[in-house]
C-alpha positions as CSV (number, residue, x, y, z in Angstrom):
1,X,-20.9,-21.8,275.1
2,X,-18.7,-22.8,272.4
3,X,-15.6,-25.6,273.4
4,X,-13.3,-22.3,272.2
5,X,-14.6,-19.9,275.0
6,X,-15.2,-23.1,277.7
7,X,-11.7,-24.2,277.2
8,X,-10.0,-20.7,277.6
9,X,-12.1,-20.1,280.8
10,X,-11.1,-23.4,282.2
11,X,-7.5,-22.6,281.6
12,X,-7.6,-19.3,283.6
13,X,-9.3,-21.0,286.5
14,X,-6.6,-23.5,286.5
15,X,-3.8,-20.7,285.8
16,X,-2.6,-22.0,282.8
17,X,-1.5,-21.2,279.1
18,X,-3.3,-22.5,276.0
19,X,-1.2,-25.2,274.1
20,X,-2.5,-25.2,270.1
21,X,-0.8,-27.2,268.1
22,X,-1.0,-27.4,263.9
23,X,-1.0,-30.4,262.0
24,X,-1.9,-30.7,257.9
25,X,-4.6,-32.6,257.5
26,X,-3.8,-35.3,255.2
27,X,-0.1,-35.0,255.2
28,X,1.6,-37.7,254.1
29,X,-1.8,-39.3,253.7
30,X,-5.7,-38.9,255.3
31,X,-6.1,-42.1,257.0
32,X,-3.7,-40.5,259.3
33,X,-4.9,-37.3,260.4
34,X,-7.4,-38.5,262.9
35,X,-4.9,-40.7,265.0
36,X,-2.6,-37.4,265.0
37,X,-5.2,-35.4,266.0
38,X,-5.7,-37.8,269.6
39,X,-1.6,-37.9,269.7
40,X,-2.0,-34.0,270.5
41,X,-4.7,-34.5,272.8
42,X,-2.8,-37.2,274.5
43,X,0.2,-34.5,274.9
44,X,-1.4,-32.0,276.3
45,X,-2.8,-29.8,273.2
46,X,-6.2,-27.8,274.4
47,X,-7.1,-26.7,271.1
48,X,-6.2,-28.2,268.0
49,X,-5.4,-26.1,264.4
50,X,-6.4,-27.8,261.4
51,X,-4.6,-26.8,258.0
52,X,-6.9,-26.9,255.4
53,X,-4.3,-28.1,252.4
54,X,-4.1,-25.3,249.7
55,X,-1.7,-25.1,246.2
56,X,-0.5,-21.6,247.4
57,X,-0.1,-21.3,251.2
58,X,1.1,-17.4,251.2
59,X,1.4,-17.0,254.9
60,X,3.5,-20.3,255.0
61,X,7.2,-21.5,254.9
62,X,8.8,-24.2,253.1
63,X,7.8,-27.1,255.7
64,X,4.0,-26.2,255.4
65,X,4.0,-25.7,252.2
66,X,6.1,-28.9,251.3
67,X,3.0,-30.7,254.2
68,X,0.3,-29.1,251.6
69,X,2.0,-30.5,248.8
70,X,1.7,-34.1,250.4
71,X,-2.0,-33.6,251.6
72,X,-2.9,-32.5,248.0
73,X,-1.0,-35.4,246.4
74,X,-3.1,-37.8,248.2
75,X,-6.1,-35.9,247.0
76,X,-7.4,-34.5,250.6
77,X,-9.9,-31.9,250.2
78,X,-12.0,-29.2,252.5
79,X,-15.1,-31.8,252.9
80,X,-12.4,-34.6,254.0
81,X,-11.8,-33.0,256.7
82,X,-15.3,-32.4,257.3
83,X,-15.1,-35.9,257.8
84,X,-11.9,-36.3,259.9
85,X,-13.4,-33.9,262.5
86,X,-17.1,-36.3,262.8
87,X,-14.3,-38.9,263.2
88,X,-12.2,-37.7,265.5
89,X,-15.4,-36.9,267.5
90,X,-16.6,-40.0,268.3
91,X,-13.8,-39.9,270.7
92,X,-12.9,-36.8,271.6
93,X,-16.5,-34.3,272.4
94,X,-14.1,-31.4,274.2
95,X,-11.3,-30.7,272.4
96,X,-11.5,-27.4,270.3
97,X,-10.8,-27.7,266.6
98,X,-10.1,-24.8,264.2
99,X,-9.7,-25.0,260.7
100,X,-7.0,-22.9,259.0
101,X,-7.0,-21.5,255.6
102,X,-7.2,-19.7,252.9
103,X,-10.2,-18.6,251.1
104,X,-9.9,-20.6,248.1
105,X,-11.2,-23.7,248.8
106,X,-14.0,-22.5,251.2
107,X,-15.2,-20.4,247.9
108,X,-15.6,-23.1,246.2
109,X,-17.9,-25.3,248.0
110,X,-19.8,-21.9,249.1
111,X,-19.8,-20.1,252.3
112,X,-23.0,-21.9,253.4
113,X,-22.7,-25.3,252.9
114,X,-18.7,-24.6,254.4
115,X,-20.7,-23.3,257.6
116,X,-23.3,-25.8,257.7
117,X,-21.0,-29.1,257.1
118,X,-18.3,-27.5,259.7
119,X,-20.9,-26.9,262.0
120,X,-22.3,-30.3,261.6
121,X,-18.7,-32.0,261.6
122,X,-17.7,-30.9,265.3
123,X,-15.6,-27.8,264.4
124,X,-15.7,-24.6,266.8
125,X,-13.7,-22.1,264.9
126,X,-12.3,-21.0,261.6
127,X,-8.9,-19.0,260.6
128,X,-8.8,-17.9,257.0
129,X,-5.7,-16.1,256.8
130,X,-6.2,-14.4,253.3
131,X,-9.8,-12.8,255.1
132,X,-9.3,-9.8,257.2
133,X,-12.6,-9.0,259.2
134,X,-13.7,-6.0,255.9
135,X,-14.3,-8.5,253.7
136,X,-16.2,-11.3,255.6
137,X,-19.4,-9.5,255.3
138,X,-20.8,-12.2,253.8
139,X,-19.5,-15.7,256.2
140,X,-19.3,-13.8,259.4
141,X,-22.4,-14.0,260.1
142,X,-22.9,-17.4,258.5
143,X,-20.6,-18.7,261.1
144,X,-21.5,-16.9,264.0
145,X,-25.4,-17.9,263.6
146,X,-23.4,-21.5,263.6
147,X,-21.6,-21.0,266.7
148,X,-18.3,-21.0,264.5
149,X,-15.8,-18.7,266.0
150,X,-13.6,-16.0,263.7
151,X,-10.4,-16.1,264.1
152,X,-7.9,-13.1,263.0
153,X,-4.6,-12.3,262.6
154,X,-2.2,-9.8,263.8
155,X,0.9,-8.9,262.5
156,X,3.9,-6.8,264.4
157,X,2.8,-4.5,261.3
158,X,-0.1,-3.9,262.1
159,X,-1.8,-0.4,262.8
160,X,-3.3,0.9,266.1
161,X,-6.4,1.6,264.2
162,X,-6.6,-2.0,262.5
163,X,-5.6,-4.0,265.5
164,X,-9.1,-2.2,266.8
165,X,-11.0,-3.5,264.2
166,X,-9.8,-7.0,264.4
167,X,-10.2,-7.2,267.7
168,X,-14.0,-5.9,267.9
169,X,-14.8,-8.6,264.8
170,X,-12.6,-11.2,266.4
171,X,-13.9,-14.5,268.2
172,X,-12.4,-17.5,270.1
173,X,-9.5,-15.9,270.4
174,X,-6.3,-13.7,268.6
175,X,-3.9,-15.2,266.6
176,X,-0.8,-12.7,267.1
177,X,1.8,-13.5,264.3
178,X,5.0,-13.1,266.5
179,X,7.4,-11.8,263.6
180,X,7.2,-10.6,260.3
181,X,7.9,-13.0,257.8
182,X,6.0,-16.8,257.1
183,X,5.8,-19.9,259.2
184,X,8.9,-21.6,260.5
185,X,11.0,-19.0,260.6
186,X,13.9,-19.4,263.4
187,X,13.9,-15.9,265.3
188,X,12.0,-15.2,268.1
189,X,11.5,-12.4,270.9
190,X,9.4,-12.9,273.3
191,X,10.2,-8.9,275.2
192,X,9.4,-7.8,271.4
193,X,6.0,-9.6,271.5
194,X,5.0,-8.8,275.1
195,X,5.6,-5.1,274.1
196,X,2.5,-5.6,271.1
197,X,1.1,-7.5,273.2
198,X,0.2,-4.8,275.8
199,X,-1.9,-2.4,273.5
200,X,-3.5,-5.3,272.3
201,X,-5.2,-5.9,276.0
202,X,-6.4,-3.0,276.2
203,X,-8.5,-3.3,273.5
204,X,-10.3,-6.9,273.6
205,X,-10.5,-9.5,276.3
206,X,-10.4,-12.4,273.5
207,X,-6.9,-14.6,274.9
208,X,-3.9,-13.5,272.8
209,X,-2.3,-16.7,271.5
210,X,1.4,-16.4,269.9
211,X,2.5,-18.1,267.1
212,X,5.3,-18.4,264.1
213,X,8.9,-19.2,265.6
214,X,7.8,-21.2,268.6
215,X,10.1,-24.5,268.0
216,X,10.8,-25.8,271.4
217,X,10.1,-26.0,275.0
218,X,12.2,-23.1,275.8
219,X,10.4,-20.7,273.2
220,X,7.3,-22.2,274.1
221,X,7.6,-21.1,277.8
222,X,9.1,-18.0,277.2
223,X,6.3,-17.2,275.0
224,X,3.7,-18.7,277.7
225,X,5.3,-16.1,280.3
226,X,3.5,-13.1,277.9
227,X,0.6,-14.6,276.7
228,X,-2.5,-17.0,277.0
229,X,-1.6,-19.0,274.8
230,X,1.1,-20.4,272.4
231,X,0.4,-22.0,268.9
232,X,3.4,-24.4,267.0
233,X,3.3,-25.7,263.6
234,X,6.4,-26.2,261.7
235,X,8.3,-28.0,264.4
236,X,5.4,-30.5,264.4
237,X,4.7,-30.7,260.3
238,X,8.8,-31.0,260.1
239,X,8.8,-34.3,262.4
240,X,5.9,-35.8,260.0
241,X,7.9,-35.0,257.1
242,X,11.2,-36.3,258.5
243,X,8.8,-40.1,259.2
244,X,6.5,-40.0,256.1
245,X,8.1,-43.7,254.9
246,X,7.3,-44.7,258.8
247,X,3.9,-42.8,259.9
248,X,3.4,-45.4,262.5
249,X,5.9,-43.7,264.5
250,X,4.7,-40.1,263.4
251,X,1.8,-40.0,266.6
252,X,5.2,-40.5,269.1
253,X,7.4,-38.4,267.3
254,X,4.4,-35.5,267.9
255,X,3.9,-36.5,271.4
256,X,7.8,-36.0,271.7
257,X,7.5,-32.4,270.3
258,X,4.6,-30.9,272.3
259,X,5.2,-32.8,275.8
260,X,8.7,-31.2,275.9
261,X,6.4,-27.6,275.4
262,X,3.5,-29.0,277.8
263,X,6.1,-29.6,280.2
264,X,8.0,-26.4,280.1
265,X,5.3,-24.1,279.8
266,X,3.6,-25.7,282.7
267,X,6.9,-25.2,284.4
């Protein structure tokens, strides 16, 4: 069973919500990721995101974006964090890791040797958020004879009839974008996204995990109330960026963040 589909079933058992935190890999430098990466373990994280750094992150705000920038400046590529993931492995052999994307950068090293060197590395899913489920024809299966989960978004926008199609092509579980707009961005209802929610449960048992807007413990648990599980990013990439001339304190500052959501959501 892949660590995706073991950790969700050991979370329902228990009665619990899915905490998924994002981090940039490489920002503000590589050496760092890994240590970062056990922080959120340490926290209470049960399935880590992995941003893939990319020169035009369409789906993300300003904070993500500026992270990318950083990653990119120390010259982090995909095949590093290849590398991060046998790393963080020698450690950590339950913890789910995703990789999240865009389609760039997985192009360019070709969509087998991306599957085979994820595969290899420790990884158990991937999100490429410029990829919707018509046009991975030719990875989809690639990862799935890999044991690499596909991950998909949904938008508020999207259509009944799409929605259906995601969800029968979608793996690990469903990334529900909770408002429309890009990462970071400070409005959030959670009534609004237990109402999509709903449809969306009658169409795929895959866990619906919420994320974009979730900045605190409050938002995190009033999130948690409506879905399986809850996904933050910016509110962790802004505490790196606020310590980047003092990442020894960066692994703390993280802990800070998603302890506070740990604790509330568990509340």
């Amino acid at each position: 069973m892949n660590r995706i589909d073991q950790r969700f079933s050991e979370l329902k058992a228990q009665g619990r919500k899915a905490l998924i935190p994002y981090i940039t890999a490489g920002d503000p430098a590589p050496q760092y990721t890994v240590g970062f990466m056990h922080a959120l373990v340490e926290a209470g994280a049960d399935v880590i995101e992995l941003g893939v750094p990319f020169s035009d992150p369409m789906a993300d705000g300003p904070v993500i974006q500026k992270a990318c920038e950083r990653a990119l400046k120390h010259g982090t590529r995909l095949v590093d964090l290849f590398e991060m993931v046998k790393e963080f492995r020698q450690a950590d052999t339950q913890t789910p890791v995703v990789l999240m994307g865009y389609l760039n950068p997985i192009e360019r090293i070709g969509y087998e040797v991306f599957a085979d060197k994820a595969a290899n590395a420790g990884v158990d899913g991937v999100l490429i958020v410029d990829m919707p489920p018509e046009e991975a024809g030719e990875i989809g299966p690639l990862m799935k004879s890999r044991d690499l989960a596909a991950i998909f978004l949904v938008a508020p926008t999207t259509s009944h009839e799409r929605a259906a199609t995601i969800c029968a092509h979608g793996q690990g579980y469903l990334y529900y974008v909770s408002l429309k707009g890009v990462t970071g961005a400070a409005s959030l209802n959670a009534a609004d996204v237990a109402a999509h929610l709903t449809p969306l449960r009658e169409m795929t048992d895959l866990p619906l995990c919420v994320g974009f807007g979730i900045r605190d413990g409050v938002t995190a648990a009033e999130v948690a109330n409506v879905a399986d599980g809850v996904i933050v990013g910016s509110a962790l990439v802004n505490r790196i960026a606020e310590n980047t001339q003092t990442p020894e304190i960066i692994p703390g500052q993280l802990k800070d963040v998603l302890a506070d959501m740990r604790s509330a959501m568990d509340a």
